[in-house]
C-alpha positions as a Markdown table, in Angstrom:
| # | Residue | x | y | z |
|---|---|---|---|---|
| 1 | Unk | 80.1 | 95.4 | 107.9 |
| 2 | Unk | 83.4 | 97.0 | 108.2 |
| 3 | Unk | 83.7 | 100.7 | 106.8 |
| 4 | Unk | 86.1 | 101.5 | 104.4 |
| 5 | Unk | 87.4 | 104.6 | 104.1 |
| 6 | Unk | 90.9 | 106.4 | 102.7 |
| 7 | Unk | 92.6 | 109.4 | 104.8 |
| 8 | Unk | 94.3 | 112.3 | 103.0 |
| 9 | Unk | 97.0 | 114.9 | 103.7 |
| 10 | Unk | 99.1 | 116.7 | 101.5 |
| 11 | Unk | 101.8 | 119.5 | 102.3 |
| 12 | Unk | 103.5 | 120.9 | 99.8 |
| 13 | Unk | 105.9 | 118.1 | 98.2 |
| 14 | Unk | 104.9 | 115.3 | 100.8 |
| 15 | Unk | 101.5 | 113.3 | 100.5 |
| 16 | Unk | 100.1 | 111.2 | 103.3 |
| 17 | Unk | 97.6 | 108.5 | 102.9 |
| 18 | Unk | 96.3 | 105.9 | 105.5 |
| 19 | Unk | 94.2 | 103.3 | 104.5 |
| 20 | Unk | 91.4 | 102.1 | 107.1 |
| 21 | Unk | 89.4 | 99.2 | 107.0 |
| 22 | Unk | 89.8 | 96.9 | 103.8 |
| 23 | Unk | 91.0 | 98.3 | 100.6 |
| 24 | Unk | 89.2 | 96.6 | 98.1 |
| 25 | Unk | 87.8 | 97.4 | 94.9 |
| 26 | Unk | 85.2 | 99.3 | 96.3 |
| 27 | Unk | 88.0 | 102.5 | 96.9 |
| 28 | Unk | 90.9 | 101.3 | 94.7 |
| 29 | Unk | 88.9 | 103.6 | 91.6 |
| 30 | Unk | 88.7 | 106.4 | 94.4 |
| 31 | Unk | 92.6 | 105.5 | 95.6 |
| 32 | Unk | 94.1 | 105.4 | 91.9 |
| 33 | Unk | 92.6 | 108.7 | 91.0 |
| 34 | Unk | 93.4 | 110.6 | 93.9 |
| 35 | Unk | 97.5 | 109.4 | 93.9 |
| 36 | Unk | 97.2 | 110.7 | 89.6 |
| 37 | Unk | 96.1 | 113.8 | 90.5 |
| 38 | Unk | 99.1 | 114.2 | 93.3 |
| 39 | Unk | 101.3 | 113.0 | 91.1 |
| 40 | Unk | 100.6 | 115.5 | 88.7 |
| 41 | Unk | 101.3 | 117.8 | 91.4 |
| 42 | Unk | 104.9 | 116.9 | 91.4 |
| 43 | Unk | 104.6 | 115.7 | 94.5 |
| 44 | Unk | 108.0 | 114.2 | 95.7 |
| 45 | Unk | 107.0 | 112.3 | 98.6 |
| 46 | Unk | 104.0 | 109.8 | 98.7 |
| 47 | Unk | 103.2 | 108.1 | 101.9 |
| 48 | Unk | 101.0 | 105.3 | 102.3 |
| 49 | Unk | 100.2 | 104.0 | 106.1 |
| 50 | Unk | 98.4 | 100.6 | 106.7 |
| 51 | Unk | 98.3 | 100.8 | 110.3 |
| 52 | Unk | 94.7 | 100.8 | 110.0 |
| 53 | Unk | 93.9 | 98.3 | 107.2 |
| 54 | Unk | 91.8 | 95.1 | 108.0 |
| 55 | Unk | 93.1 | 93.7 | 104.5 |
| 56 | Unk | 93.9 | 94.4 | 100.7 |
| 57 | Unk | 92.0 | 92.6 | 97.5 |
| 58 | Unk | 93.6 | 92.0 | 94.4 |
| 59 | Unk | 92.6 | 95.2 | 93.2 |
| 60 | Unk | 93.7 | 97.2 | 95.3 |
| 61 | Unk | 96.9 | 95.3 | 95.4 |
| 62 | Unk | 97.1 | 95.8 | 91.3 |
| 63 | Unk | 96.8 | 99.9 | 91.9 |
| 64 | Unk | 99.4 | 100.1 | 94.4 |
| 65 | Unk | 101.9 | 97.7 | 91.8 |
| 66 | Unk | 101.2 | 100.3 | 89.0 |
| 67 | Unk | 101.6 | 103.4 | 91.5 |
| 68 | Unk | 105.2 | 101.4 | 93.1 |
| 69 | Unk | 106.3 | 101.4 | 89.5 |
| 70 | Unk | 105.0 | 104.6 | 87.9 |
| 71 | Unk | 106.8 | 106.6 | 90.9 |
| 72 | Unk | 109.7 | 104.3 | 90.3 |
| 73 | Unk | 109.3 | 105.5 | 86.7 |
| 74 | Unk | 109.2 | 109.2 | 87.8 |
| 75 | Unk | 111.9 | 109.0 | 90.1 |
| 76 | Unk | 110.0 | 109.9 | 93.0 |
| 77 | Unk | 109.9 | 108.5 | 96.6 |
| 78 | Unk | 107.3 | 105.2 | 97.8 |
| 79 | Unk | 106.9 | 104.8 | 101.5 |
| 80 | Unk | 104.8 | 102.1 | 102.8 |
| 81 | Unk | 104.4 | 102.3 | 106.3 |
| 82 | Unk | 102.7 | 99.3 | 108.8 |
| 83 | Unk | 102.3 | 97.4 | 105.6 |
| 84 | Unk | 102.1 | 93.0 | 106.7 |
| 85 | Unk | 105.2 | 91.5 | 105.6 |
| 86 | Unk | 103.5 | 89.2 | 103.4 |
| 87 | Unk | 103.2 | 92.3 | 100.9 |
| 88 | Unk | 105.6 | 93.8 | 101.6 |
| 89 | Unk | 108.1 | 91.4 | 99.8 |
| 90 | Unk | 105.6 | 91.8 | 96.5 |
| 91 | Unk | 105.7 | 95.4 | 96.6 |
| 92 | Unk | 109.6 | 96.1 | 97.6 |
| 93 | Unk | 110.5 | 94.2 | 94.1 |
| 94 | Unk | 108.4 | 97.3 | 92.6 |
| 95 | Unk | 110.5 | 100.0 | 94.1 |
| 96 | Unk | 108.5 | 101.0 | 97.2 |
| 97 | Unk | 110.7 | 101.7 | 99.9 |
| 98 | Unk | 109.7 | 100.3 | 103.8 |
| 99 | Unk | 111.1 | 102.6 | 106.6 |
């Protein structure tokens, strides 16, 4: 069984997160409050690295579409980083930006 686990860093106006092993609706609950609270941080920049992700459900898919469009709602910036290019297509349409 793969372990699942979501990695955290936050400095000031910039937010990291990096996503190993599956995301899945086992941490999407976890994921989607953890990114509300930073955004009510005013945090300007939200990272999101998949460097280490084995693969994403649909539910974890669903929170990252309503965080792509709530930051494109707050005007704020959406980086994700080492994401396959089969999402990232889905998730550019929603405003996230791929450096």
């Amino acid at each position: 069984m793969t372990q699942q686990t979501l990695w955290f860093s936050q400095k000031e106006e910039e937010a990291y997160f990096q996503i190993r092993g599956k995301g899945s609706y086992k941490n999407a609950c976890l994921f989607k409050d953890t990114t509300q609270d930073i955004l009510n941080q005013r945090v300007k920049n939200l990272t999101i690295d998949f460097n280490s992700c084995t693969g994403l459900d649909s539910t974890f898919l669903g929170v990252l579409a309503g965080l792509a469009l709530q930051t494109r709602q707050l005007n704020l910036q959406l980086s994700l980083v080492n994401l396959p290019k089969s999402q990232s297509r889905t998730h550019s349409k929603h405003g996230a930006r791929f450096p």
